[in-house]
C-alpha positions in Angstrom: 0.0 0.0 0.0 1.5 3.5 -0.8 -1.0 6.6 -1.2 -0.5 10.5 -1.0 -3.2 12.3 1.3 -3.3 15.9 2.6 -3.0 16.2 6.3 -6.6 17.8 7.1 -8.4 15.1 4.7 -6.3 12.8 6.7 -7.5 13.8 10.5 -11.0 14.7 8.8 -11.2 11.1 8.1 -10.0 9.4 11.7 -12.7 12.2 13.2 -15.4 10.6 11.4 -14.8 6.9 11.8 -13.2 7.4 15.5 -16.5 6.8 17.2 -16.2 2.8 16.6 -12.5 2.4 17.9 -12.7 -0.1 20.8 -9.9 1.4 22.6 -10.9 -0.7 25.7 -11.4 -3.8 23.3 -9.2 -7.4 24.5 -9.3 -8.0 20.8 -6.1 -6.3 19.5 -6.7 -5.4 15.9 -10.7 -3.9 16.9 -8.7 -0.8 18.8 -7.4 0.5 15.3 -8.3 1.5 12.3 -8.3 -0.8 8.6 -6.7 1.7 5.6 -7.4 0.2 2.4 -5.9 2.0 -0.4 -8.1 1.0 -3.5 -8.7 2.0 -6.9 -11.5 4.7 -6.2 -9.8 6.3 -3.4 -8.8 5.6 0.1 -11.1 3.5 2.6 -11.3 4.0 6.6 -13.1 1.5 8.6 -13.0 0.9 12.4 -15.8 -0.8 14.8 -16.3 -2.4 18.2 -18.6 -5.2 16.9 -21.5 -3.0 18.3 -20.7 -0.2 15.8 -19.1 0.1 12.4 -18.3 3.1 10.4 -16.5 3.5 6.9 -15.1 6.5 5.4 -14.0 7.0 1.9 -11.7 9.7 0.9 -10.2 11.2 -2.1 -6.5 10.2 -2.5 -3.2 9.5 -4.8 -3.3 6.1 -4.8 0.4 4.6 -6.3 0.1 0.9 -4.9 -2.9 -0.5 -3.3 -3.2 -2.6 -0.3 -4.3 -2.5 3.3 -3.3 -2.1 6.7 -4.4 -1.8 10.4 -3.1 1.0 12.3 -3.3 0.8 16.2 -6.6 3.7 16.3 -4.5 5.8 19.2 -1.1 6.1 18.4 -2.1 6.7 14.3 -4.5 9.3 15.2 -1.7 11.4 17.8 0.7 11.0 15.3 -1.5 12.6 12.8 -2.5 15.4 14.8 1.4 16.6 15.2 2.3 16.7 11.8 2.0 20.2 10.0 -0.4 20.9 7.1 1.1 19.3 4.2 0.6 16.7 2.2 1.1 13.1 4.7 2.6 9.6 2.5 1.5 6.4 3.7 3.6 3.5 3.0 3.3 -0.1 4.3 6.3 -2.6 4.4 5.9 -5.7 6.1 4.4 -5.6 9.6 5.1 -1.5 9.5 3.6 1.7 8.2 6.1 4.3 7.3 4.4 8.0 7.6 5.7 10.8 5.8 4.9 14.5 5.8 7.6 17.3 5.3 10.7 16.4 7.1 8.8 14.3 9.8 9.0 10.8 9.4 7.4 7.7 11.3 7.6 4.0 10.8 5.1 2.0 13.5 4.1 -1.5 13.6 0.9 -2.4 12.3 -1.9 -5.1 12.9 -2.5 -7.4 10.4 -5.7 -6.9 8.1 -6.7 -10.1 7.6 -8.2 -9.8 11.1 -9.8 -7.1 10.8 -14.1 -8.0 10.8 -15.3 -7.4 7.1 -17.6 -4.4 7.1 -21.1 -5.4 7.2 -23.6 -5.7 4.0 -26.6 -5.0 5.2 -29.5 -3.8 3.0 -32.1 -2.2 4.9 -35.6 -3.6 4.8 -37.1 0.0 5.0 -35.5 3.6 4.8 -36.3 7.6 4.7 -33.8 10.6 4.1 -34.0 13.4 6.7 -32.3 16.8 6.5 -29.0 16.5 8.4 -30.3 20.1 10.1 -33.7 18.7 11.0 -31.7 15.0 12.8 -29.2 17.0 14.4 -31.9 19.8 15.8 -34.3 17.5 17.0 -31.3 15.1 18.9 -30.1 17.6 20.6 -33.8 18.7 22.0 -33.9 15.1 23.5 -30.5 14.3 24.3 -30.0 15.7 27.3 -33.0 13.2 28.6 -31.3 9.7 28.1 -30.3 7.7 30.4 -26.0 7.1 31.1 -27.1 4.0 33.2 -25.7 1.0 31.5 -27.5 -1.4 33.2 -31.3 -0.3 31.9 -30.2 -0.6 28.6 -33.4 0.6 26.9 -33.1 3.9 28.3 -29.9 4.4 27.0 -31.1 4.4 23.7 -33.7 7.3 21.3 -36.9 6.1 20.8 -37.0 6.8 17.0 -40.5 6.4 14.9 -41.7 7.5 11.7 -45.8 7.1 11.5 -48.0 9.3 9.5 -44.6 10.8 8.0 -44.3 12.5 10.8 -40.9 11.7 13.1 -40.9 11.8 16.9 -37.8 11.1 19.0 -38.4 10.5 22.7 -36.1 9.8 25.4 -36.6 9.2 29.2 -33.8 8.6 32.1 -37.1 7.8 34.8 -36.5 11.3 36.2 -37.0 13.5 33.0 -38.9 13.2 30.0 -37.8 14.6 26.4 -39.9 14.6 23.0 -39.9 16.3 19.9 -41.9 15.9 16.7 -41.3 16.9 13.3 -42.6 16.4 9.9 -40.8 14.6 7.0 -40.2 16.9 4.0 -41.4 14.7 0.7 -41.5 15.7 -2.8 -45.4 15.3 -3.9 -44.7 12.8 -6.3 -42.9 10.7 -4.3 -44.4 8.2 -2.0 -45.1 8.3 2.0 -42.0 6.7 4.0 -42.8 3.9 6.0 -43.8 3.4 8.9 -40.3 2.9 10.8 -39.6 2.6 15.2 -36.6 1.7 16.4 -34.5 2.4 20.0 -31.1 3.7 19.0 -28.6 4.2 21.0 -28.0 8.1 22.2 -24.8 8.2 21.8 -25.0 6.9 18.3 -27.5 9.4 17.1 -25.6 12.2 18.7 -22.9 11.2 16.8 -24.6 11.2 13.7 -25.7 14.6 14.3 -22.2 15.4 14.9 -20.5 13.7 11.6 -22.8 14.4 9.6 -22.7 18.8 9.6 -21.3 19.1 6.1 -23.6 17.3 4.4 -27.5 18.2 3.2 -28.9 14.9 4.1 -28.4 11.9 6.1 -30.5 8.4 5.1 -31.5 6.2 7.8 -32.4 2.8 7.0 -33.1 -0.1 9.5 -32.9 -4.1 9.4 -34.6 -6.2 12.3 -31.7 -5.1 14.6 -29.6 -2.8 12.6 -29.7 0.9 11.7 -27.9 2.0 8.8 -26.7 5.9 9.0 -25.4 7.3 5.1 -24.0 10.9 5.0 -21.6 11.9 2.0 -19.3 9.7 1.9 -19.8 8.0 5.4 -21.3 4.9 6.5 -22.3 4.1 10.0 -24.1 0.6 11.1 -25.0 0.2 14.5 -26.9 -2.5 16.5 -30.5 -1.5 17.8 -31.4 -1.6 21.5 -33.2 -4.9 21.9 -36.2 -4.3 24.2 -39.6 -2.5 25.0 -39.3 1.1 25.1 -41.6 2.4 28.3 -44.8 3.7 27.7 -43.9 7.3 28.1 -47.5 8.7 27.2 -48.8 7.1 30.6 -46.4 9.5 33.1 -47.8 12.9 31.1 -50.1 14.6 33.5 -53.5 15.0 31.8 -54.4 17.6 34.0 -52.7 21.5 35.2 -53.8 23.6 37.8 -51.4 26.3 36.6 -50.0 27.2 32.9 -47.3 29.9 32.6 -46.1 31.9 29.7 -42.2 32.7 30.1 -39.7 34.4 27.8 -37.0 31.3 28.0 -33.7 33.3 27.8 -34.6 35.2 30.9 -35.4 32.1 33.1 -32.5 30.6 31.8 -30.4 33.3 32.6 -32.2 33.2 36.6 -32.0 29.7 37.0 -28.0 29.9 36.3 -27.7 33.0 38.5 -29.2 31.2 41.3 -27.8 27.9 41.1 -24.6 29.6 41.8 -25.3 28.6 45.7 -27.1 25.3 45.1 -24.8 22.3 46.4 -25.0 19.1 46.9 -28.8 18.2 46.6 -30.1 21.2 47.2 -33.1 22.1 44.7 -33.9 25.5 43.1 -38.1 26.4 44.0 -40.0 28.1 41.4 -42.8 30.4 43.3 -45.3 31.5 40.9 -47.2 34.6 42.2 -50.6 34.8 39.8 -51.2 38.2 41.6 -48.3 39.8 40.7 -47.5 37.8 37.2 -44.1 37.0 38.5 -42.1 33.5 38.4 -39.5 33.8 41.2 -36.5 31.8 41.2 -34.5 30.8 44.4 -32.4 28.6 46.1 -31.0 28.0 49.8 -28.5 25.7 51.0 -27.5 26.3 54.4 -23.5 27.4 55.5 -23.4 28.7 51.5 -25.7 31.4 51.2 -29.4 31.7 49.2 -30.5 33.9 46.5 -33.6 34.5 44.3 -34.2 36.5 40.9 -38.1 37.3 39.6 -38.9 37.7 35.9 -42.2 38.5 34.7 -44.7 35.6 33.7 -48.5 35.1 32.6 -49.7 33.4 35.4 -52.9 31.3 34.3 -54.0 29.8 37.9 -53.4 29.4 41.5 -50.0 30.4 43.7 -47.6 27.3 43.5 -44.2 26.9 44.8 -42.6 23.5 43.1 -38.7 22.4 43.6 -36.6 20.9 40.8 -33.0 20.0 40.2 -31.5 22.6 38.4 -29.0 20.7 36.4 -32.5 19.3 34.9 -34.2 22.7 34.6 -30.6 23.8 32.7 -30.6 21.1 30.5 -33.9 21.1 29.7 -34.5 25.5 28.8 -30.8 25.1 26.8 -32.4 23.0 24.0 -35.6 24.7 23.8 -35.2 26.5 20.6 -38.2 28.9 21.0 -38.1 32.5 22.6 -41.3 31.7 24.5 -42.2 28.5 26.5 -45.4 27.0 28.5 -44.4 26.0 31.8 -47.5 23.7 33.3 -47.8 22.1 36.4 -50.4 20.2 38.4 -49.2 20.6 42.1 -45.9 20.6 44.2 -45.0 17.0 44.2 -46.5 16.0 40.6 -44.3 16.2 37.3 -43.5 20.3 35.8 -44.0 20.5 31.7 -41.8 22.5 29.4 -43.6 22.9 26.1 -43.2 25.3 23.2 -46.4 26.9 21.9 -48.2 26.2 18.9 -46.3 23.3 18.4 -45.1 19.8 19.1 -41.6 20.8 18.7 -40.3 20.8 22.3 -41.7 18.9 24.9 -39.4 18.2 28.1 -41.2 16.9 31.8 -38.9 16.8 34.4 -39.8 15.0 38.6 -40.0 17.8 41.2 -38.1 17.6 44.3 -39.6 17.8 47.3 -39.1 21.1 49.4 -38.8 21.6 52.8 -40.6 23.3 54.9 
């Protein structure tokens, strides 16, 4: 194998198949990352067995072949070298690297253990804009669970019904959905019906990879999903289970509905938070006679503090406690200059929601105040 790559195509291409290095793998040759010099250009492919991704980048190709490159010490080694053209040349068990006057021959793994990249053709797919997967992630996000051992939750609840999209995504304490219509030309026909729990970190990494390019098609098998961006290809397992049934914890009744301007209680709720430690919870006290939400927070041997912004109070005084980091998370992603806030009593579940639309809904457990 001998090719000729410039240095930023080079790191481009490790950033975008780095996700499926397993670094912490036992398996030796699964921690780097398969080059394969070939006639249309050059092709990157790593994966942990769980997740597999292949790049394909433009090249001068003089001799093909291919090696494995331990994922780590390739992609420091990149990273140092200045922006010039970078030559890759295998002999043997080593890879000699190139670029300028900086030169570096390391051993390298041998391909032919390397897992052949999977050929999967999905039984069903849809294209998405790459702005409307990576907007709607991020709404939910925030919401899935980093608790390995209730996988499900873990994962996006993805489905496509009606051609609309909803993602949803629930770590027991918060709740996050968003809903969004799928763009079709008028001749073509209505995608199908598609549900599927992927894993967060998969999606947000999609959203991620994916920023340069227009579109990103998403097809699924019975326990794949297939991700296809430019010249990318990620495949990643599906999370095998029943997603809960989320609709059942949403309050069907309020006793109080407030309209709030979101960058303003945004900015309060990180004001106070300043003195929240430990488990201390911030307290939202709704005043309906005064239209003010007032924002505060006590922790005793640090200090307190409160900040009021103006509201339209729609119902009776409340005072309800939260966890801020929730209440941050949640009025980050919002995307809307205006929110609902809705809640039902002190120790029952507050709603975000944006108005008008399905776009933003996030539900989040109270914390019980003292008194």
């Amino acid at each position: 194998m001998k090719l000729t790559i410039e240095k930023e195509r080079l790191a481009y291409s490790i950033r975008m198949v780095a996700k499926a290095m397993g670094s912490n793998s036992t398996i030796p040759v699964l921690s780097g990352i398969h080059i394969n010099a070939a006639s249309d250009g050059v092709i990157f492919e790593t994966t942990d067995l769980d997740t597999s991704i292949k790049h394909i980048e433009e090249a001068l190709i003089e001799e093909q072949g291919a090696t494995v490159v331990p994922g780590k010490l390739f992609t420091d080694i990149i990273g140092s070298l200045p922006k010039e053209a970078v030559e890759l040349e295998s002999f043997g068990e080593k890879l000699a690297i190139r670029c300028g006057s900086t030169s570096f021959d390391i051993a390298t793994l041998n391909a032919q253990d390397f897992p052949k990249f999977p050929q999967i053709i999905p039984t069903r797919s849809l294209e998405l804009s790459t702005a409307q997967v990576t907007e709607m992630v991020k709404r939910v996000g925030k919401a899935v669970s980093r608790d390995v051992s209730r996988a499900v939750l873990t994962g996006i609840y993805f489905e496509v019904k009606d051609a609309g999209l909803t993602l949803a995504a629930t770590d027991s304490y918060r709740l996050a959905i968003t809903k969004g219509s799928i763009a079709n030309e008028p001749s073509a026909p209505a995608p199908e019906d598609m549900d599927a729990i992927i894993p967060g970190s998969i999606l947000d990494e999609v959203g991620r990879l994916s920023v340069d390019e227009e579109a990103v098609t998403i097809g699924e098998t019975e326990n794949q999903i297939i991700f296809q961006f430019g010249s990318t290809t990620l495949i990643s397992r599906k999370i095998e289970g029943n997603y809960p049934n989320y609709k059942q914890i949403i309050p069907a009744q309020k006793n109080v509905s407030v309209v709030v301007e979101t960058e303003p209680l945004l900015t309060a709720v990180r004001r106070v938070a300043i003195v929240v430690k430990n488990a201390s919870p911030i307290k939202f006290v709704l005043h309906a006679d005064t239209q003010q939400l007032e924002v505060s927070a006590q922790t005793p041997d640090v200090g307190e503090a409160s900040e009021s912004i103006p509201a339209q109070i729609d119902g009776e005084d409340m005072e309800i406690g939260f966890n801020h980091q929730y209440i941050l998370d949640g009025l980050s992603v919002a995307g809307a200059t205006t929110l609902l806030f809705e809640a039902q009593t002190s120790i029952k579940p507050g709603i975000f929601k944006s108005i008008g639309s399905e776009d933003y809904f996030y539900l989040t457990m109270p914390v019980r105040l003292e008194r």
